[in-house]
C-alpha positions as CSV (number, residue, x, y, z in Angstrom):
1,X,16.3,16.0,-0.3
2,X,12.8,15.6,-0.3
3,X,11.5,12.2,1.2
4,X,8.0,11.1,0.1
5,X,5.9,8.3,2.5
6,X,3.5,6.3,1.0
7,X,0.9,3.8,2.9
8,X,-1.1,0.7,1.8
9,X,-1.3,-2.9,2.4
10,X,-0.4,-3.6,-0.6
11,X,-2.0,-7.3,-0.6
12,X,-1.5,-9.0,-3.9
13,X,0.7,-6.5,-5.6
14,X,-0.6,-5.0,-9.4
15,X,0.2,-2.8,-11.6
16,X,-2.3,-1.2,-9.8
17,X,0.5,-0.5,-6.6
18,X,3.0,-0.3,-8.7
19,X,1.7,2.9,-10.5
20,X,1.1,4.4,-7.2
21,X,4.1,4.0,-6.1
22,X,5.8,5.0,-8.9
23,X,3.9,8.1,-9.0
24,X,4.6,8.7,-5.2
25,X,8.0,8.5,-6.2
26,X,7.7,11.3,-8.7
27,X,6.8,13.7,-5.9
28,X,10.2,13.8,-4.3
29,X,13.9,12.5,-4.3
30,X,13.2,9.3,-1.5
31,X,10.2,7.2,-1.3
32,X,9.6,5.6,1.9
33,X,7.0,3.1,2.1
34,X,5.1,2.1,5.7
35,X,2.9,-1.6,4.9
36,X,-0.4,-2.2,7.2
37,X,0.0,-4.5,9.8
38,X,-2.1,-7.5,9.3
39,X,-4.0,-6.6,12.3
40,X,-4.4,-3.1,12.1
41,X,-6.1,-3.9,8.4
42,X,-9.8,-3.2,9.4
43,X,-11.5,-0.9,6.5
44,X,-11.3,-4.2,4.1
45,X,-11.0,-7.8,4.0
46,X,-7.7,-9.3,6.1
47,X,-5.0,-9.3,4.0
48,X,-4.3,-13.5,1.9
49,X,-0.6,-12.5,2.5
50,X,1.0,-12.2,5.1
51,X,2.8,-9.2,6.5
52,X,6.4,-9.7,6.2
53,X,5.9,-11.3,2.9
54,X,3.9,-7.8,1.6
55,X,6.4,-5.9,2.8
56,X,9.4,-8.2,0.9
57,X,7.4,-7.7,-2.3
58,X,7.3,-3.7,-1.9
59,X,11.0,-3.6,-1.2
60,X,11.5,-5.1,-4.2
61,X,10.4,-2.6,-6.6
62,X,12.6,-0.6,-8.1
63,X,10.6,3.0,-7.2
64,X,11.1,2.0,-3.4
65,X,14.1,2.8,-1.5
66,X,13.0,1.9,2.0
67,X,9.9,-0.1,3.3
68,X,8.9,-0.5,6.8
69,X,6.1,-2.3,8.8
70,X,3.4,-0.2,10.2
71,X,2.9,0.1,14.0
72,X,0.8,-2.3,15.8
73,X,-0.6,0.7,18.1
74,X,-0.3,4.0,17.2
75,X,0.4,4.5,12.8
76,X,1.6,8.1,13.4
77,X,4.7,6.7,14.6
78,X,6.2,5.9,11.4
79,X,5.4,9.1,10.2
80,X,7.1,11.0,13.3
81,X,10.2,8.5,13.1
82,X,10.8,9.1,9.4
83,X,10.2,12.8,9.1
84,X,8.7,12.8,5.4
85,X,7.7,16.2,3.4
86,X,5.1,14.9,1.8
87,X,2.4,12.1,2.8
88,X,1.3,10.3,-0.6
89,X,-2.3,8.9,-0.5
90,X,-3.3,6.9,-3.4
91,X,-7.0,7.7,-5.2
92,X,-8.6,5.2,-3.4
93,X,-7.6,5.2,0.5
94,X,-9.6,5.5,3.1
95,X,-7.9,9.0,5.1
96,X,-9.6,11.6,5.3
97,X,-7.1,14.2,4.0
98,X,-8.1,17.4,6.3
99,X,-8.5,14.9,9.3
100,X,-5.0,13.6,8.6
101,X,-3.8,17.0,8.2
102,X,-5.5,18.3,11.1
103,X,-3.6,15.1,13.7
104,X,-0.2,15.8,12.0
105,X,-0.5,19.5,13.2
106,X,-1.9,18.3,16.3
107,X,1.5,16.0,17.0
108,X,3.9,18.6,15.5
109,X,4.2,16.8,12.3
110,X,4.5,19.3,9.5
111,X,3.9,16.8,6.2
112,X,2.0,17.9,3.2
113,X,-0.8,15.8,2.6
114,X,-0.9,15.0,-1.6
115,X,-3.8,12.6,-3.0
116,X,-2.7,10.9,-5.8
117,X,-6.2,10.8,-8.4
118,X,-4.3,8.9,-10.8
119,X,-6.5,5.4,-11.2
120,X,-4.8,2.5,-13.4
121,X,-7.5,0.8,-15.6
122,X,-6.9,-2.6,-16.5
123,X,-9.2,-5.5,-15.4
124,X,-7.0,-7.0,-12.5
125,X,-5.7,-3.6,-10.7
126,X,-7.3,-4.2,-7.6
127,X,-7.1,-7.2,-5.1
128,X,-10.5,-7.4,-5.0
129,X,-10.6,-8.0,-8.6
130,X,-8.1,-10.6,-8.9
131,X,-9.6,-12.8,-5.5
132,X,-12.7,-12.6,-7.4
133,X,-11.3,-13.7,-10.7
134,X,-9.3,-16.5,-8.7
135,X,-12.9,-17.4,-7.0
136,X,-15.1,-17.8,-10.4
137,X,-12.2,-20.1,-11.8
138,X,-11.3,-21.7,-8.3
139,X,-12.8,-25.8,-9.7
140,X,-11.5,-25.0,-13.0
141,X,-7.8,-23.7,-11.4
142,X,-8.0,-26.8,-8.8
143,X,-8.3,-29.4,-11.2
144,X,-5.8,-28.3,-13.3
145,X,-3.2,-28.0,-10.2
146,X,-4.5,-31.7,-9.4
147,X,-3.7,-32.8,-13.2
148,X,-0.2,-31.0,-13.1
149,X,0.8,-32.7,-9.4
150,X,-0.2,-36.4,-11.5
């Protein structure tokens, strides 16, 4: 059986994550996936929702069979704990694939590193996009919460 990790913080789940993973998926026969930390989340914005809710969310989609929570101190210890073949990185991650590669050697580790290109186009596939979207509407969206609550 080939087991296939996947990382990500996966704030705001979208299609977006969901094509990821699904492609991640498609790799192997398991798909394990390891959600950030909220406090190791440091190359973007802090994450609107919280941890163990992010990692509720990815457990519930079907393409998943086992999500975990990151470590707080070292993020190799997922990887060495779980043993996956393959180490799927989506098209827009941060890693440095030969820099991964290079640690995993270093620690004995011996995943293949695959970069997923693949890029979902649709106007609210990225977190970003939809907290901005929420932002530009945010008096419209308030007064219509405060009209619904009369």
């Amino acid at each position: 059986m080939k087991r296939v990790m996947a990382t990500g913080t996966f704030d705001i789940l979208h299609p977006g994550h969901a094509e990821f993973l699904r492609k991640a998926k498609e790799l192997g026969d398991e798909l394990v996936v390891v959600v950030a930390r909220d406090r190791n989340v440091k190359h973007k914005p802090r994450p609107v929702i919280p941890e163990k809710q992010r990692l509720e969310m990815v457990k519930a989609l079907r393409w998943v069979d086992l999500a975990v929570l990151g470590d707080e101190e070292d993020m190799f210890r997922p990887v060495m704990e779980l043993k996956p073949d393959i180490i799927a990185l989506g098209y827009d991650q941060h890693f440095d694939e030969k820099k991964l590669k290079e640690e995993l050697v270093r620690r004995g580790i011996n995943s293949e590193v695959v970069r997923i290109r693949y890029r979902k186009d649709c106007d609210l596939c990225s977190t970003a996009r939809i907290v901005r979207k929420i932002l530009e509407k945010a008096d419209d969206l308030y007064r219509e919460f405060e009209m619904a609550g009369k």
